[in-house]
N, C-alpha and C positions, 0 to 999 in steps of 0.2 A: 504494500500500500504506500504511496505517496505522501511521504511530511517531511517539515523541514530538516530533520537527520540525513535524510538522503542528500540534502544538501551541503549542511553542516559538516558531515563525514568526508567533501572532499576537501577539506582545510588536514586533515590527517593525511591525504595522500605527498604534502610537500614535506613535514615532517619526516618521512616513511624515507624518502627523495634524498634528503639531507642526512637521514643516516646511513644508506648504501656509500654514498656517494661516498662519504667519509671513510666507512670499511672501503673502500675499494683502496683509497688514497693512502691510508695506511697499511694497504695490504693485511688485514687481519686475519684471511683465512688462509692467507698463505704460511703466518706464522702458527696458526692454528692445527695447522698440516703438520706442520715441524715442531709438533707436541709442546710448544710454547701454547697452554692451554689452561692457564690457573690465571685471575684475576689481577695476584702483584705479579707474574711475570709479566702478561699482554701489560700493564699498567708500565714497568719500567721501559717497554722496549718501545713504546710508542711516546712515550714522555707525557703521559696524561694521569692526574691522581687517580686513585684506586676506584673511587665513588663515581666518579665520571665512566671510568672505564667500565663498570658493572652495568652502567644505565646503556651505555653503548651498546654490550654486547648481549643485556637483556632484550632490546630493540631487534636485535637482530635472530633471537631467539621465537620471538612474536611474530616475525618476518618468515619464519620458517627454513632459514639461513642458517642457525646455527641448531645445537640439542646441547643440555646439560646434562652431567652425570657426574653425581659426588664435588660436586665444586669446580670439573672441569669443563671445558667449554670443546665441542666436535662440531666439525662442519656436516650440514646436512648432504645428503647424496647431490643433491640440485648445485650446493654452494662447492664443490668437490669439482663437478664438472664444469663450471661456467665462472668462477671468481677465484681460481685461484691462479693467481699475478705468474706470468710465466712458465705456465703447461703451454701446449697446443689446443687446448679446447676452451683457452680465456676469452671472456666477453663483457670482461668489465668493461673495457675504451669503449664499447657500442653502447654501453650507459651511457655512460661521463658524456659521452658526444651528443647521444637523443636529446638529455638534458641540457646541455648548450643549447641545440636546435630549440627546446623549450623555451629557455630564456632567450633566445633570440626573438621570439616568436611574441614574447609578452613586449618586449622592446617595442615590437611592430604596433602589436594592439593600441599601446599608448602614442606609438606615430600616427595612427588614426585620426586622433583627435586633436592634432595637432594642424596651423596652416598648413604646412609641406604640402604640396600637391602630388609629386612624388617621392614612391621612397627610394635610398639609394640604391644602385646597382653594385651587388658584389660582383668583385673580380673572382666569376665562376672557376679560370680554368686553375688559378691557386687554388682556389678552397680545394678542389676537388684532389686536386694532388696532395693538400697536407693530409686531407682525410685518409687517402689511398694508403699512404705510408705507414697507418693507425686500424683507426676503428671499420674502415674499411674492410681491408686486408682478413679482420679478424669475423667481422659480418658472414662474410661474402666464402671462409673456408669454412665457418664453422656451424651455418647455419643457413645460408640458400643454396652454398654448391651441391651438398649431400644429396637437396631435393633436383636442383637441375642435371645431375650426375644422372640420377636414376631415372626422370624427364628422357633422358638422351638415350640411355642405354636399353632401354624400352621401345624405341622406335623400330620399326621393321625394318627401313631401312639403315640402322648403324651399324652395320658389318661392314656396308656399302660404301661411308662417306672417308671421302678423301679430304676436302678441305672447307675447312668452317673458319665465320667470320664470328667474334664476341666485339658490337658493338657499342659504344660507351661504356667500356672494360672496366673501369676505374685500377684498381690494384689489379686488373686480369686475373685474379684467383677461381672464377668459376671457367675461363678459358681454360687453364693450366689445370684444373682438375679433370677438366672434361677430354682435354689432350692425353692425360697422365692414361686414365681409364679408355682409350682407343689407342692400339697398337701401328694404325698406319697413318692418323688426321693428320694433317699441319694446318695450324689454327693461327689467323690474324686477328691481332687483341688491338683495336680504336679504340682513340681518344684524344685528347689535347696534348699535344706535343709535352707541358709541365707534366702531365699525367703519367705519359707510356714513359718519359724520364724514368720515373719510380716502378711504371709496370717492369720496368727491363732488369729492376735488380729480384725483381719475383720470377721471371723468365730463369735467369743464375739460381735463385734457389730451389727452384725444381728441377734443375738441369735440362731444360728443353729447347735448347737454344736452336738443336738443329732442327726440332718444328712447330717452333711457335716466334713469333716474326711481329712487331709493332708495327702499325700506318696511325699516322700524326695527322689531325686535325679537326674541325669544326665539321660535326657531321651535316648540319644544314650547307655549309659552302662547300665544304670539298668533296675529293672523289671516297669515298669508303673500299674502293678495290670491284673486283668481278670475278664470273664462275664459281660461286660460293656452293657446296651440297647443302650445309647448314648456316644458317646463320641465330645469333642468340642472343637479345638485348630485353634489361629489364630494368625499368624504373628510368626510361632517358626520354618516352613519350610526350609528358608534363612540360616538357621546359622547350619545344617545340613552335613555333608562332603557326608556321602551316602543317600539321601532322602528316596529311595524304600526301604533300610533295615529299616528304623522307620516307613515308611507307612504299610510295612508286620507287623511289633511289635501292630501298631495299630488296621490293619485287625483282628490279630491273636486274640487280648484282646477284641473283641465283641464278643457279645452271637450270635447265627443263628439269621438271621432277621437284626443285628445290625444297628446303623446308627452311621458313623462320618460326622459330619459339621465341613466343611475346610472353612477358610473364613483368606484371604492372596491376595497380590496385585500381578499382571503380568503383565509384561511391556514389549512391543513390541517395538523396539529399530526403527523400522521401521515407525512407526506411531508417527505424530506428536500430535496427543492428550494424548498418553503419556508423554508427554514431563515432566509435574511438577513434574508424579512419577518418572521419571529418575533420577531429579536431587534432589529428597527428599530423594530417596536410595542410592544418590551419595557415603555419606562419607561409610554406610556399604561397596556396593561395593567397595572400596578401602583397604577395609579390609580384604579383599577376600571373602566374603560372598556374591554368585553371584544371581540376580536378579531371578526371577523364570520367564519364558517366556509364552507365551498365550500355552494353550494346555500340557503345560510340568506338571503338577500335574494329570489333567485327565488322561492323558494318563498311568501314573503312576499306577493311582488307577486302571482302566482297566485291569493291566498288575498283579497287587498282589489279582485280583479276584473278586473285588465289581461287584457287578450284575446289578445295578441301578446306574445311575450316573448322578444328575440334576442340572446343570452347569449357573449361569447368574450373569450378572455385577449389584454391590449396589454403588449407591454413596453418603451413609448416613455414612461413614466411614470420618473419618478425615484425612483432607487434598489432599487423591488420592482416585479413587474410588478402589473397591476391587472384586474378583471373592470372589462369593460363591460354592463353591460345595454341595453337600447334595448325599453321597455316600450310598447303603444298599447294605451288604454283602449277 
């Protein structure tokens, strides 16, 4: 039933906010790990009194983060796999960074109502390269490639494909996974020349230099390459002024037969179970990069000629669930 606690209660979600963020910063389950697990131990090593320190790690107890037992402090299964500061399955930075994008975002709100008639332009092709190098990197291995790995390797034709494009690459980690798991692809990872900078030392650390290859530039002005079997772009729709002339660009660069996998969120303004995506693409929208709507990409691809077009909702994507498409030219 609707009262104002439903309202009230989300002043506890910044709270909740402020103390991940702080374990993340401190790394406490990392020392948590490393049986540094009593109240004056985490107390001396973090440099915080004892009483502070309890209220912390009680926080984080309520959070479902941590378990106590006999006075010591264990990290849960969840907090094992995802926060602890330098495994391969860490995903703190993809915090720390959402939450920027938050406060960026409330920044915006309050530019609203302000004269400014516009607001300013970031210099996308950095941001997108400091992210690559971070919270990207860790996104993109530990939690969408998994699913576009298995996306791929499920297609009928991937025994077949020889060469695939990963458009708006960012850190190219789901190119490089998806390369890793085909023994014959060689895959071109696009993106802003500061970007594939950084993709190339991810190229190095998967060792696949001899087939995975960077093409540098502004997917609306330049060339993206051609004869592609695959191509694979997710999340670079939004920030588009003509959508159908880059979706024609990508028709255009598959071989006959081709397949693009679109994998991008759509949010029905009218449906309240979109509601979290709404306001998780708040601050872009405010940017004027406008939301993409149920049906508005299919219909698209329909329209520049795809012959096949196999549409359905994943919710193994972070934070909002995401349409897939799987289009064949």
């Amino acid at each position: 039933m609707q009262n104002i606690n439903n309202y009230l209660s989300l002043l506890l979600a910044q709270q909740k906010t402020e103390i991940l963020e702080l374990a993340l910063e401190l790394k406490i389950f990392k020392l948590i790990e490393e049986n540094i697990n009593t109240i004056f131990i985490i107390s001396s090593k973090i440099n915080i009194n004892e009483y502070k320190t309890k209220i912390l790690l009680d926080s984080l107890v309520f959070m479902e983060l941590l378990k106590i037992n006999q006075d010591k402090y264990f990290n849960t299964k969840f907090a094992k796999e995802s926060f602890i500061y330098g495994t391969s399955s860490y995903c703190g930075d993809v915090f720390l960074h959402r939450k920027q994008l938050a406060e960026n975002g409330k920044k915006m709100m309050n530019s609203m109502f302000e004269e400014k008639k516009e607001l300013e332009e970031i210099k996308i092709a950095k941001l997108w390269a400091d992210a690559s190098k971070k919270f990207l990197k860790q996104e993109q291995k530990n939690l969408i490639a998994p699913m576009a790995v298995d996306i791929i390797k499920n297609l009928k034709e991937f025994s077949n494909l020889n060469k695939m494009l990963d458009l708006g690459c960012s850190s190219g980690v789901i190119g490089l996974e998806i390369t890793k798991n085909h023994p014959n692809l060689k895959t071109t990872l696009f993106d802003y020349e500061e970007v594939t900078n950084i993709t190339k030392e991810h190229i190095n650390e998967y060792n696949l230099k001899n087939r995975v290859f960077v093409l540098s530039g502004d997917i609306e002005k330049n060339d993206i390459g051609k004869n592609y079997d695959l191509i694979w772009c997710s999340n670079i729709f939004y920030f588009f002024k003509n959508k159908k002339e880059v979706i024609k660009k990508i028709y255009d660069a598959l071989n006959p037969n081709g397949i693009l996998v679109s994998c991008h969120v759509e949010i029905d303004t009218k449906n309240s179970l979109d509601e979290n995506s709404f306001f998780y693409f708040l601050s872009l929208n405010l940017q004027g990069k406008n939301i993409l709507k149920p049906m508005e990409l299919s219909d698209i691809f329909e329209e520049v000629g795809f012959k096949s077009i196999n549409s359905y909702t994943t919710y193994k994507t972070p934070m909002t669930p995401s349409q897939i498409h799987i289009c064949k030219k």
